[in-house]
BAFI-3210 file (N, C-alpha, C; in Angstrom, 3 decimals, decimal comma, padded with zeros to 6 digits):
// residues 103
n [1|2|3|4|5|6|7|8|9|10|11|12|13|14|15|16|17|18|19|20|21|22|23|24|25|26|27|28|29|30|31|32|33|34|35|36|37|38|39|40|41|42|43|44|45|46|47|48|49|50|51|52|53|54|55|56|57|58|59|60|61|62|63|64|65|66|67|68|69|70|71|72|73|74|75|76|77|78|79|80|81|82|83|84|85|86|87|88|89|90|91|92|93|94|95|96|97|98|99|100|101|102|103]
n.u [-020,598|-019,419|-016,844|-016,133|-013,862|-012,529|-009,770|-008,136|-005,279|-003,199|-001,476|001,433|000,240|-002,233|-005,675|-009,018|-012,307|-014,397|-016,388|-018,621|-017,913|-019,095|-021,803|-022,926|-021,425|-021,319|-024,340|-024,846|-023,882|-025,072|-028,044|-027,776|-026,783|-028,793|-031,001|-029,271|-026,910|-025,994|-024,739|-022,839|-020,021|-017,746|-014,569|-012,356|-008,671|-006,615|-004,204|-000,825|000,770|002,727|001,876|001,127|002,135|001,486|-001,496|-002,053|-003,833|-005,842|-008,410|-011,329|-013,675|-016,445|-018,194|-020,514|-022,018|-024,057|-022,165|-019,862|-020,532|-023,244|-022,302|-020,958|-022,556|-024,779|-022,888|-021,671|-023,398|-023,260|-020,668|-019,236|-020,861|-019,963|-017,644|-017,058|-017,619|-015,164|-013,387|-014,628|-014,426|-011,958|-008,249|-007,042|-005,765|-007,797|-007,684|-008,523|-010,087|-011,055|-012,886|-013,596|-015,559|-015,224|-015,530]
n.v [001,271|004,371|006,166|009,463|011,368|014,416|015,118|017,190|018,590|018,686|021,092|023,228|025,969|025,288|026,360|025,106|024,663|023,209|022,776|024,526|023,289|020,293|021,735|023,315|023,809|020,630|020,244|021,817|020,739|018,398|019,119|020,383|018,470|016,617|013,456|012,317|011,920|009,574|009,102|010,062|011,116|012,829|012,967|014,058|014,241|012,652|012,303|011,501|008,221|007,802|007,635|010,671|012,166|014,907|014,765|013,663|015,018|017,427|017,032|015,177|014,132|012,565|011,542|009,412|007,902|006,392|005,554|006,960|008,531|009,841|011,080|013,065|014,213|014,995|017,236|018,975|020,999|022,743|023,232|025,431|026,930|025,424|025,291|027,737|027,871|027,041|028,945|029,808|027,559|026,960|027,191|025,628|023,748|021,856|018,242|015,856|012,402|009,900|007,104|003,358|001,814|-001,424|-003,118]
n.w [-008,751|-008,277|-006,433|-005,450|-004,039|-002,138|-001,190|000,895|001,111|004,024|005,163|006,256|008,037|006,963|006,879|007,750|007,988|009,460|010,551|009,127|006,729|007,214|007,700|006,036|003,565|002,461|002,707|000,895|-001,505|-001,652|-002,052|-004,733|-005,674|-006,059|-005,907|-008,643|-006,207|-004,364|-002,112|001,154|003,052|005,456|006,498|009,349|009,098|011,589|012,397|011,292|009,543|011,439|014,806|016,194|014,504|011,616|010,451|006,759|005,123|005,757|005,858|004,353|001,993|000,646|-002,505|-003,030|-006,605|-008,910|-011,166|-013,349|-015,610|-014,335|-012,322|-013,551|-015,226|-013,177|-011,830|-013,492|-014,582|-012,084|-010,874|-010,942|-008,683|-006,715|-006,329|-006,068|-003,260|-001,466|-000,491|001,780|003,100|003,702|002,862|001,513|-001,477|-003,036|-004,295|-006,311|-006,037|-008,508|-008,133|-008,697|-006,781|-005,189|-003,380]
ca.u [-020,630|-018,360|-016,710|-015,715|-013,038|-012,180|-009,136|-007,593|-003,651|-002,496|000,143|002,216|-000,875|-003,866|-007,176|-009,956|-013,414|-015,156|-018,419|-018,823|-017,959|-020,175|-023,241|-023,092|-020,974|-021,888|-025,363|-025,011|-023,475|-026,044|-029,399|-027,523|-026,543|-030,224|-031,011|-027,676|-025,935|-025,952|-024,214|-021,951|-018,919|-016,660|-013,769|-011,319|-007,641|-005,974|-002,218|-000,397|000,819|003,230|001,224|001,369|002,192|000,450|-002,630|-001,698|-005,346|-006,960|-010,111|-011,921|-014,842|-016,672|-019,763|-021,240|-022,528|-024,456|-021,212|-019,058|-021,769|-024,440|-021,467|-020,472|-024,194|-025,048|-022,068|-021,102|-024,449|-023,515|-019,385|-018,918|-021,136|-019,802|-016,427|-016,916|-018,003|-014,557|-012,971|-015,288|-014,038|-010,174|-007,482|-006,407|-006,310|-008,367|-007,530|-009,906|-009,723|-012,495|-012,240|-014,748|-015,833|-015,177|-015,806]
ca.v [002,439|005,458|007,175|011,143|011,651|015,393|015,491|018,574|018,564|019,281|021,832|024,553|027,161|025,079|026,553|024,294|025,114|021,638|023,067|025,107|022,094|019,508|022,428|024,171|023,371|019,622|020,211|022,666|019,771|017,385|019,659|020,825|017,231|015,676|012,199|011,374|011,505|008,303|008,585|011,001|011,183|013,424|012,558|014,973|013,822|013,444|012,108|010,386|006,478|007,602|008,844|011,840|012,788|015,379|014,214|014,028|015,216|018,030|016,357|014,535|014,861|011,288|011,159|008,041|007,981|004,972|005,602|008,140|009,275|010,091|012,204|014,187|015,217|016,010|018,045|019,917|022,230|023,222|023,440|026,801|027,475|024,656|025,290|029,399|027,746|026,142|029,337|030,051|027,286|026,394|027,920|024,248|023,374|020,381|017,297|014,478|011,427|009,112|005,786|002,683|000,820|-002,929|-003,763]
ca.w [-007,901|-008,414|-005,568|-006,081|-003,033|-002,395|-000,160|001,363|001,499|005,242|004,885|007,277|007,866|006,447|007,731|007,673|008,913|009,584|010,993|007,744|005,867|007,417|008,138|004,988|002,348|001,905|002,463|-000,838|-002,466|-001,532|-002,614|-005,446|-007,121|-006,124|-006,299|-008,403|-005,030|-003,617|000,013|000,958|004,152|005,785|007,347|009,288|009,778|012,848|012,055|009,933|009,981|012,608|015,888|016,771|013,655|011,151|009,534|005,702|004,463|006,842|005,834|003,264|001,943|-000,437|-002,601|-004,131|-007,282|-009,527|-012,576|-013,975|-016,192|-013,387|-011,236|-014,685|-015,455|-012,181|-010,956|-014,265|-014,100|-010,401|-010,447|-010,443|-007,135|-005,625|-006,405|-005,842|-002,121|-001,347|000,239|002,376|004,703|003,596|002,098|001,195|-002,710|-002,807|-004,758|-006,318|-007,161|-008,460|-008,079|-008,992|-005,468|-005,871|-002,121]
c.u [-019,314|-018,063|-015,907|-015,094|-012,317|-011,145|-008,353|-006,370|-003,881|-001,192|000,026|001,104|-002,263|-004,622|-008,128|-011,571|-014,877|-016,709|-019,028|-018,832|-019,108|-021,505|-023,751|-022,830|-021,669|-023,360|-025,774|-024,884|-024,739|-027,468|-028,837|-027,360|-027,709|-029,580|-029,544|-026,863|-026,453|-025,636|-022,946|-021,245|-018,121|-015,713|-012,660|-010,235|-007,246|-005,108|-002,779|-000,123|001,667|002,476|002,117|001,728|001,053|-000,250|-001,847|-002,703|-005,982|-008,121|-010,423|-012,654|-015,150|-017,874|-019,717|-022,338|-022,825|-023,236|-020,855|-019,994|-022,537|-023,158|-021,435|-021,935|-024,711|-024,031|-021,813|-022,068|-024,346|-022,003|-019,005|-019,630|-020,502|-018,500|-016,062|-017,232|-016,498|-013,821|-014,008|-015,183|-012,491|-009,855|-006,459|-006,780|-006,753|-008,011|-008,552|-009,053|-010,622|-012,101|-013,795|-014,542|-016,097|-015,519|-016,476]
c.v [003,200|006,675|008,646|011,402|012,878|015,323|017,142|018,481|019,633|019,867|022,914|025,645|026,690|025,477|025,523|024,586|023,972|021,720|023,706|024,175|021,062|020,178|022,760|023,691|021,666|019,434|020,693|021,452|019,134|017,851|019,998|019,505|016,186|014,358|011,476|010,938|010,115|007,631|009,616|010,670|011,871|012,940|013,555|014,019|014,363|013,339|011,240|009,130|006,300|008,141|009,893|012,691|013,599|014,541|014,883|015,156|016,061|017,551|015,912|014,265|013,300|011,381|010,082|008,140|006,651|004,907|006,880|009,199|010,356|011,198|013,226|014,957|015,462|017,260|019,125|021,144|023,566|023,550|024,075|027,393|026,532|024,890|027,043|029,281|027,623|027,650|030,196|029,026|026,685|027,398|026,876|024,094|021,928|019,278|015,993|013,820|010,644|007,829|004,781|001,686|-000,178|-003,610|-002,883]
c.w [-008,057|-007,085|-006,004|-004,439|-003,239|-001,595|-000,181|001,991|003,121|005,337|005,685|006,948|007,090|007,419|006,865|008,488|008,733|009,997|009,576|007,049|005,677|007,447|007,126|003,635|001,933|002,035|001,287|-001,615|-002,592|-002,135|-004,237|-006,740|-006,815|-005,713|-006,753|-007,409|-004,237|-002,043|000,085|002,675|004,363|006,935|007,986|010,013|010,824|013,032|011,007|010,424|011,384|013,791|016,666|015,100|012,673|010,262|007,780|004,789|005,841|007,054|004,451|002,720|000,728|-000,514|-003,618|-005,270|-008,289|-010,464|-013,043|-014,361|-015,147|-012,832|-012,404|-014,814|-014,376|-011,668|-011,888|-014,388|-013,062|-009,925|-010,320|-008,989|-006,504|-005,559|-005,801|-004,274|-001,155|-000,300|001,681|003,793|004,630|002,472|001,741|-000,672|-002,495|-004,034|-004,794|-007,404|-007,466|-008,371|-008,737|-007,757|-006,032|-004,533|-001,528]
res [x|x|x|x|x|x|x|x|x|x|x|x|x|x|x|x|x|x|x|x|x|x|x|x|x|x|x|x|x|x|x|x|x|x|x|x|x|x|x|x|x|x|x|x|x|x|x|x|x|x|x|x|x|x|x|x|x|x|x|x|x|x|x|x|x|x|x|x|x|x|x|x|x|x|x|x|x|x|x|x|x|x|x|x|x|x|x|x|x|x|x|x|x|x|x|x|x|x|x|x|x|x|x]
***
């Protein structure tokens, strides 16, 4: 299993628009990459390790996919709308990282 983790740097003046995110935007994702998608999660930060402190990641966004492969051929078809979606609820550059789930 291959996770695809979008995070969204929390920085001085990030907008974030979490209803847009969860209502809209990842529902695009989700019709858009079918079946390949496997399970998907959003998470919005609320600090960092110290409390009270700022959240590092405004939010975070994870889809599951069966292997590398399966994420690349579904998503590369569809990356320009999904990516032409992104200001529409942040003015955050987003950052990914993929990883391979072992637990």
């Amino acid at each position: 299993m291959v996770k695809v983790s979008i995070l969204y740097p929390n920085h001085s003046g990030t907008k974030f628009n979490m209803s847009y995110y969860v209502g809209q935007h990842m529902p695009l994702v989700q019709r858009l990459l079918g079946s390949a998608l496997k399970g998907m999660s959003v998470e919005q930060g609320i600090c960092g390790e110290k409390p009270g402190s700022p959240a590092p990641y405004i939010a975070t966004g994870h889809l599951l996919f069966e292997s590398l492969g399966t994420y690349q051929t579904s998503f590369a078809p569809h990356a320009e709308e999904i990516i032409a979606d992104i200001p529409k609820y942040t003015n955050s550059e987003p950052l990914v990282q993929i990883g391979e789930v072992k637990l």
